[in-house]
Each structure stands twice: as C-alpha cells, then as structure tokens.
N, C-alpha and C positions, 0 to 999 in steps of 0.2 A: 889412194885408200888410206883413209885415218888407221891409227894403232887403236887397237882394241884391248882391253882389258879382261881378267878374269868373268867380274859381275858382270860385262855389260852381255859377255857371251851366253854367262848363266842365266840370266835373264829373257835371252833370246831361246836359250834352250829350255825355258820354264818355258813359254808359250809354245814354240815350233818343234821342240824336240820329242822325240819318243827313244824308249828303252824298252825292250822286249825281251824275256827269257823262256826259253821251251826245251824241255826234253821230249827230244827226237829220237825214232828207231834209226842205227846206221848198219850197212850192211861192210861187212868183214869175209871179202871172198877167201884169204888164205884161212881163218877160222872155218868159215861158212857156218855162219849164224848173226845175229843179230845182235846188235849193244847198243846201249841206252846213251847219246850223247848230249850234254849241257848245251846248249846254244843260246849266245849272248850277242844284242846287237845295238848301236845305237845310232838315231841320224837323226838331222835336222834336213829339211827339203823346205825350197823356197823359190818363190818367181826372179826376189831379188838376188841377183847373182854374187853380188858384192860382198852382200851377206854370210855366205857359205863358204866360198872361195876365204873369206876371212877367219871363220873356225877352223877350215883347213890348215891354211897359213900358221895361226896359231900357237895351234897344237902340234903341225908338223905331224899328224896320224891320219890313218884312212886314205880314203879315198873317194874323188867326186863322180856322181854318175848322171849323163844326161836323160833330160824324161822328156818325151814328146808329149804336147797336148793332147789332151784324151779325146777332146770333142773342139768341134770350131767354133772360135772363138776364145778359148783358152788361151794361157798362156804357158809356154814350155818352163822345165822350172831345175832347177840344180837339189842333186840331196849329195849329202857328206857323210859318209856310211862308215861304223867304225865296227869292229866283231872283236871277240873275245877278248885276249889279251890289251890290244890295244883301246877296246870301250873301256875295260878295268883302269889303266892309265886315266885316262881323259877322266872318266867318274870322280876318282883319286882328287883331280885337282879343282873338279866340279862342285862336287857332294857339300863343302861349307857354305856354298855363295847359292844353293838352289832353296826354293819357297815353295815348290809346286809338293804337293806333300804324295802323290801318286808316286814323283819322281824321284822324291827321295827316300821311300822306301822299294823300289826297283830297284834303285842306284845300290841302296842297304846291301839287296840280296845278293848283288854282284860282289859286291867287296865282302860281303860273309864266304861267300862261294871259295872266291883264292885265296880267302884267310884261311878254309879251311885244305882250302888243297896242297896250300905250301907250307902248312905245316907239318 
C-alpha cells in the first residue's frame, strides 16, 4: 500500500465521505427521564478496500465495519466510521485541505460544538 497524504485523503473524503450531526432523545434510567444528546459521526464507505483501510491506517482512529451486498450482484464494501471525539480529531486535521463546501460547514459545526464545550 502506497503512503497517503493529508489532501489526497481529503479529497477522497470530499467525494466518498459524509459528516452527520443530530440531537437525539437519551434515556437516563438512574434520573429516569430524558436528555438531549449531540451526536456526531463521520465515514467514508467504499468497494475499494484499500482505500479505507488507508484512512484508518492514517489517522490511527475509528473503526472499520464490514457491509454485505444489499442485492445480487453488488459488491460488499468497507466503511471507516469515526463518532464524536474522535471525528472532532480527524476534522481538526481535515477542515484545511477540504473543497466540498457542505462538508466544511458540517465539519465548521463540529469544531464550533467542542470549542464551545471545552471552554
């Protein structure tokens, strides 16, 4: 496997990756009621395996999950899934090198989020 670079991954994640944020209901059995929780995630998913396993590599975060073909004739496919703290990292070192402009205002909201939280 070739060595990868920041842009070349940013680049891969301007087209294949997704960033996702939702506030979800959590349930708190010792409270017993409901709280509002931040949920933050981000992956790339791809046929080529190479591909992913080398974001992984990378960055050293997350984790890779297998995906079975949905229908015959598919092809089974690798995703690199990273959640909260560790997408905020990966973003961190992403956010200069990305062009996708959805993606870098998701990315934005992320690193507003634990700017605001850690301080």
């Amino acid at each position: 496997m070739r060595k990868a670079d920041i842009r070349y991954i940013a680049g891969l994640f301007d087209g294949e990756g997704c960033i996702t944020t939702a506030m979800t209901p959590k349930w708190n059995p010792t409270m017993e009621k409901y709280y509002d929780c931040y949920t933050i995630r981000m992956e790339i998913c791809n046929t080529d395996f190479g591909l992913v396993k080398l974001c992984k590599a990378y960055f050293k975060e997350g984790h890779i999950i297998k995906i079975k073909p949905r229908k015959k004739g598919y092809k089974p496919q690798l995703r690199w899934q990273l959640t909260h703290r560790q997408a905020h990292r990966v973003i961190k070192k992403l956010m200069p090198h990305l062009f996708n402009k959805d993606k870098i205002k998701k990315g934005k909201e992320v690193l507003n989020y634990y700017r605001k939280k850690d301080s």
